[in-house]
Backbone as ProteinMPNN parsed JSONL, in Angstrom:
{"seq_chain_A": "XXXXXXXXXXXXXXXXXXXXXXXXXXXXXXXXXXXXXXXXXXXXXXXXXXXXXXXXXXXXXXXXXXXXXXXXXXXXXXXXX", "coords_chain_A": {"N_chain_A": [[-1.952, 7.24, -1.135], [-3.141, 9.917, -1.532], [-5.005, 9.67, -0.001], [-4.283, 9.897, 2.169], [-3.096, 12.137, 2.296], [-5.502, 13.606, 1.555], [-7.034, 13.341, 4.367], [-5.012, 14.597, 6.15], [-4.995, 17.096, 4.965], [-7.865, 17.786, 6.277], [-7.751, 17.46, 8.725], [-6.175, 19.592, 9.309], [-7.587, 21.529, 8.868], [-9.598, 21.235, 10.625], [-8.741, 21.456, 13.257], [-7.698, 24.652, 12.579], [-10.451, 25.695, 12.543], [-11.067, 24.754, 15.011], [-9.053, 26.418, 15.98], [-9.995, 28.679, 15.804], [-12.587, 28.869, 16.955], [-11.684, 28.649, 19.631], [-10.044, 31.363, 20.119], [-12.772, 32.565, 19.638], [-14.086, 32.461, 22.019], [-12.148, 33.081, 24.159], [-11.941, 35.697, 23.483], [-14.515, 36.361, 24.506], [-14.715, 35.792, 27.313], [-12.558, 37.735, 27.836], [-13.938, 39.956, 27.314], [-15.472, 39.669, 29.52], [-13.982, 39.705, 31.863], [-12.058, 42.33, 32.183], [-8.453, 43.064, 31.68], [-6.657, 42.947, 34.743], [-8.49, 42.863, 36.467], [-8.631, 41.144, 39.104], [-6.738, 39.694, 38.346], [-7.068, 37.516, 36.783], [-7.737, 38.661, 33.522], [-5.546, 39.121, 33.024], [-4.006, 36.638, 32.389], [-5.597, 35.802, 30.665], [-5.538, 37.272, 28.469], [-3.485, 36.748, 27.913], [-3.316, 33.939, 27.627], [-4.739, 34.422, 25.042], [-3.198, 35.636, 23.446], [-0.977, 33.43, 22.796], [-2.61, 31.141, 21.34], [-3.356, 32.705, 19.279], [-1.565, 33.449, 18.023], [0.198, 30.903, 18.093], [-1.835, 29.747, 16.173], [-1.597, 31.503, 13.839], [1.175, 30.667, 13.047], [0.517, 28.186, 12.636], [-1.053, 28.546, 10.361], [0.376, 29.998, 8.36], [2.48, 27.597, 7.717], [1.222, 25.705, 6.913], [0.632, 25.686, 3.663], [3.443, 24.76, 3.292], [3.056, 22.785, 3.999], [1.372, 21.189, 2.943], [2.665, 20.882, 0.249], [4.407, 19.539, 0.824], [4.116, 17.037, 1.029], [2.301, 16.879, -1.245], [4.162, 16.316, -3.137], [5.601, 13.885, -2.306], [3.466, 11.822, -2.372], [3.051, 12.265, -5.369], [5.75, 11.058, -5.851], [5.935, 9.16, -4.912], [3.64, 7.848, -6.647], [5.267, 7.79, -8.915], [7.239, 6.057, -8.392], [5.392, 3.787, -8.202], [5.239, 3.333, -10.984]], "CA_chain_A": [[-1.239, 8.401, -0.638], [-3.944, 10.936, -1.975], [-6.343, 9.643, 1.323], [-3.344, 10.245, 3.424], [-2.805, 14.077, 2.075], [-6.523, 14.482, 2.546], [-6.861, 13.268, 5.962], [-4.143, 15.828, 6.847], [-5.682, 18.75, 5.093], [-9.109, 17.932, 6.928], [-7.451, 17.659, 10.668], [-5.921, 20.776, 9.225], [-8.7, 22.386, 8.727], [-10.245, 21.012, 11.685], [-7.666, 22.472, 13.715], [-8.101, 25.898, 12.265], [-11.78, 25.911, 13.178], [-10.945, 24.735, 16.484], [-8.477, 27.485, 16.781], [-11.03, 29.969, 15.847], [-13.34, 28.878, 18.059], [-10.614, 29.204, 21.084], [-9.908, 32.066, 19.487], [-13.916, 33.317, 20.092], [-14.042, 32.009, 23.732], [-11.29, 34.04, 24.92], [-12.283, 37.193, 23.25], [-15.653, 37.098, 25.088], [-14.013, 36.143, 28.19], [-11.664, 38.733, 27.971], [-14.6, 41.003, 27.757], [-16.12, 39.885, 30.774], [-12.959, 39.909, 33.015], [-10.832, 43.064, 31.815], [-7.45, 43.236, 32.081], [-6.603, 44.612, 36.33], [-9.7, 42.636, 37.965], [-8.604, 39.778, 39.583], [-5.597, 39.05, 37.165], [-7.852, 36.716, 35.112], [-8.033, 39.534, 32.601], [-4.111, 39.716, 31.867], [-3.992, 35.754, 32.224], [-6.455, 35.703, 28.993], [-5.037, 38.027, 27.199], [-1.312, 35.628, 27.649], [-4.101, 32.587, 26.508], [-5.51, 34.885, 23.735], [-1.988, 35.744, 22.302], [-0.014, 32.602, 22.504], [-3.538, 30.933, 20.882], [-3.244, 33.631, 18.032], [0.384, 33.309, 17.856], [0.214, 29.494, 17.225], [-2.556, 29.441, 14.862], [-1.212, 32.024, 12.877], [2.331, 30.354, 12.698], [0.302, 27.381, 11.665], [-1.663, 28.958, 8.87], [1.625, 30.09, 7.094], [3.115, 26.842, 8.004], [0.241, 24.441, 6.292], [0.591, 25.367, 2.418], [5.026, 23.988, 2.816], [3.309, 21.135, 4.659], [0.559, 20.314, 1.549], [3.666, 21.198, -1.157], [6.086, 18.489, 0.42], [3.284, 15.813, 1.063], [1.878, 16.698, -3.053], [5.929, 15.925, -3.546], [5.324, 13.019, -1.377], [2.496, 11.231, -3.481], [3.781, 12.123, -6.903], [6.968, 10.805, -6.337], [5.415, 7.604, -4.702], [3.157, 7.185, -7.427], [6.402, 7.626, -10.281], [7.738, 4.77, -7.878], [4.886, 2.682, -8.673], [4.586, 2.78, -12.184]], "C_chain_A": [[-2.135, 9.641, -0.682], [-4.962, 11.115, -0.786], [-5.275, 10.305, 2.647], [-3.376, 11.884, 3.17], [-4.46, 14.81, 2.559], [-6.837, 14.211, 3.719], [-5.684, 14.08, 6.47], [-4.631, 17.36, 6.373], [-6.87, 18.747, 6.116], [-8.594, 18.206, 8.631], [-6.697, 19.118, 10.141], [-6.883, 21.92, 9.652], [-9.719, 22.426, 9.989], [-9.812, 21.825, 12.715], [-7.524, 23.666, 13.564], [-9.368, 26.45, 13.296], [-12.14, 25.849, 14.753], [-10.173, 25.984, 17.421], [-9.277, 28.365, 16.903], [-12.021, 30.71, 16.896], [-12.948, 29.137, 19.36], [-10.994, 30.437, 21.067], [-11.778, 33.6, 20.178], [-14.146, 33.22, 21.637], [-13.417, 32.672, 24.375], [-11.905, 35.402, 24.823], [-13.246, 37.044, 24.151], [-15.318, 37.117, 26.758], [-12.748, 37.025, 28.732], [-12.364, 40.311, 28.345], [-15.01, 40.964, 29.35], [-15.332, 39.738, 32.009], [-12.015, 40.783, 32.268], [-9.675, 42.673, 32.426], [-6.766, 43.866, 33.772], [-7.736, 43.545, 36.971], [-9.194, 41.101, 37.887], [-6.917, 38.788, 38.916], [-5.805, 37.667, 36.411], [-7.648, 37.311, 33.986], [-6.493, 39.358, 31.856], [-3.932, 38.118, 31.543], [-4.814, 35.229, 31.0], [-6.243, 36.095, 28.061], [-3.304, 37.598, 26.798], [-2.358, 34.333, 26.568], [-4.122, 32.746, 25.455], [-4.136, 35.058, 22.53], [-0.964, 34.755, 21.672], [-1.234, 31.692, 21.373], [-3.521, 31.708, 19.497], [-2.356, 33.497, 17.435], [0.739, 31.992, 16.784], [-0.726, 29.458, 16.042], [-1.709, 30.383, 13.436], [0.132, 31.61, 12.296], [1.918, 28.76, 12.107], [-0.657, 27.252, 10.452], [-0.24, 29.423, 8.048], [2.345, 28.8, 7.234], [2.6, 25.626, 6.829], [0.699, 24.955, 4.77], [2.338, 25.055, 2.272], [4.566, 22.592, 2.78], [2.565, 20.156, 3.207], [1.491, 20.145, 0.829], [4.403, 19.574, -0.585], [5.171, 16.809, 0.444], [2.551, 15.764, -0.51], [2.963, 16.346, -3.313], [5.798, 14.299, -3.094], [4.595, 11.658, -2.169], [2.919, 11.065, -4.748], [4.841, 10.801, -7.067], [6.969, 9.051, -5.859], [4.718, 6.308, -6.087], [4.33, 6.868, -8.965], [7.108, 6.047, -9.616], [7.088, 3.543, -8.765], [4.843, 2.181, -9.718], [5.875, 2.036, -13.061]], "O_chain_A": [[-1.883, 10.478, 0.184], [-5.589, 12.14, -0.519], [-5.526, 10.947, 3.667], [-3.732, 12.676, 4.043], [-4.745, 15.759, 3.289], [-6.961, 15.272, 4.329], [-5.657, 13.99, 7.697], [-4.667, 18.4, 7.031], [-6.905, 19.728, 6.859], [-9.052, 18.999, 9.453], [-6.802, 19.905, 11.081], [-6.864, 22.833, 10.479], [-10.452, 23.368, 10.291], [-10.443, 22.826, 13.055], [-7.091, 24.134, 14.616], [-9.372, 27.189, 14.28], [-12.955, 26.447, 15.456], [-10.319, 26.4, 18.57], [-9.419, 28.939, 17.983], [-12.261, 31.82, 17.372], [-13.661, 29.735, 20.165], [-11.967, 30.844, 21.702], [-11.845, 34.705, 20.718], [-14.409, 34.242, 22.27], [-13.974, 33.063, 25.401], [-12.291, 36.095, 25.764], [-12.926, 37.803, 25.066], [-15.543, 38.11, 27.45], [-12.165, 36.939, 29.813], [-11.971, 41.264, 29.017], [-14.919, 41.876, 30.172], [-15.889, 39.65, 33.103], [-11.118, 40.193, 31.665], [-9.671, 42.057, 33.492], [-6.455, 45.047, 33.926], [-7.724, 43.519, 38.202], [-9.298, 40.232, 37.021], [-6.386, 37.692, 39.094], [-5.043, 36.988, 35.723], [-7.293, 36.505, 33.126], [-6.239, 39.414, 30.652], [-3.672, 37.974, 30.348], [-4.511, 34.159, 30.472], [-6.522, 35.66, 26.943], [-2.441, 37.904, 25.974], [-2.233, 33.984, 25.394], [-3.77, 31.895, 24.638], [-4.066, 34.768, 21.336], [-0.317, 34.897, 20.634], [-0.657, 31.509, 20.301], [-3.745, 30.974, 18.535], [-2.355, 33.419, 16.207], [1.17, 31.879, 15.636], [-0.282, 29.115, 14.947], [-1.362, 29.919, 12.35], [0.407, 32.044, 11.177], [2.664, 28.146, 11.344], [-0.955, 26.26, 9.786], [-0.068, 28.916, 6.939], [3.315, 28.998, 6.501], [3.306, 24.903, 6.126], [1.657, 24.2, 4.604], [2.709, 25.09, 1.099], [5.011, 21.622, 2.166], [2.901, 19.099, 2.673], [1.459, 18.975, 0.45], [4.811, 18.692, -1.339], [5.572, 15.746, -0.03], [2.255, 14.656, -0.957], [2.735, 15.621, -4.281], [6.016, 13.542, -4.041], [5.226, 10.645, -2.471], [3.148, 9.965, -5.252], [4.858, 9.912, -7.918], [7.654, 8.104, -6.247], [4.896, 5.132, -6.406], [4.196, 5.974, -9.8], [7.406, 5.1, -10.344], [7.605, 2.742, -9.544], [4.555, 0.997, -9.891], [5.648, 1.474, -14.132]]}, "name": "protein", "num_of_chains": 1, "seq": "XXXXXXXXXXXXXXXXXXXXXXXXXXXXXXXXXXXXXXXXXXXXXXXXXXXXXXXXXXXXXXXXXXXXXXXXXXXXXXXXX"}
């Protein structure tokens, strides 16, 4: 159960880094098409926020998800013994 909890923090974490990286991609394309030219600019800045939006609703989201999966393990391993 302990390989299972860390294989979910790591795609966690993976996932983070991936958002980040979105996250950097937009910003620079946001620079290089403002907001007004072409309506790329406001269409990046919808990418950039829903992208921000989600990550950030799944950074407060991840330390319930570790708590109920450490609940998860424990209560597996009290099973076993």
């Amino acid at each position: 159960m302990r390989t299972t909890l860390a294989a979910a923090v790591q795609r966690s974490e993976r996932g983070e880094a991936e958002s980040a990286l979105a996250r950097q991609r937009l910003s620079a394309l946001r620079v290089a098409w403002p907001s007004g030219v072409d309506g790329r600019g406001e269409a990046l800045d919808r990418q950039f926020l829903q992208l921000h939006t989600r990550s950030s609703t799944e950074s407060e989201r991840m330390p319930e998800q570790v708590a109920v999966a450490q609940e998860r393990a424990t209560a597996t391993e009290r099973r076993a013994r």
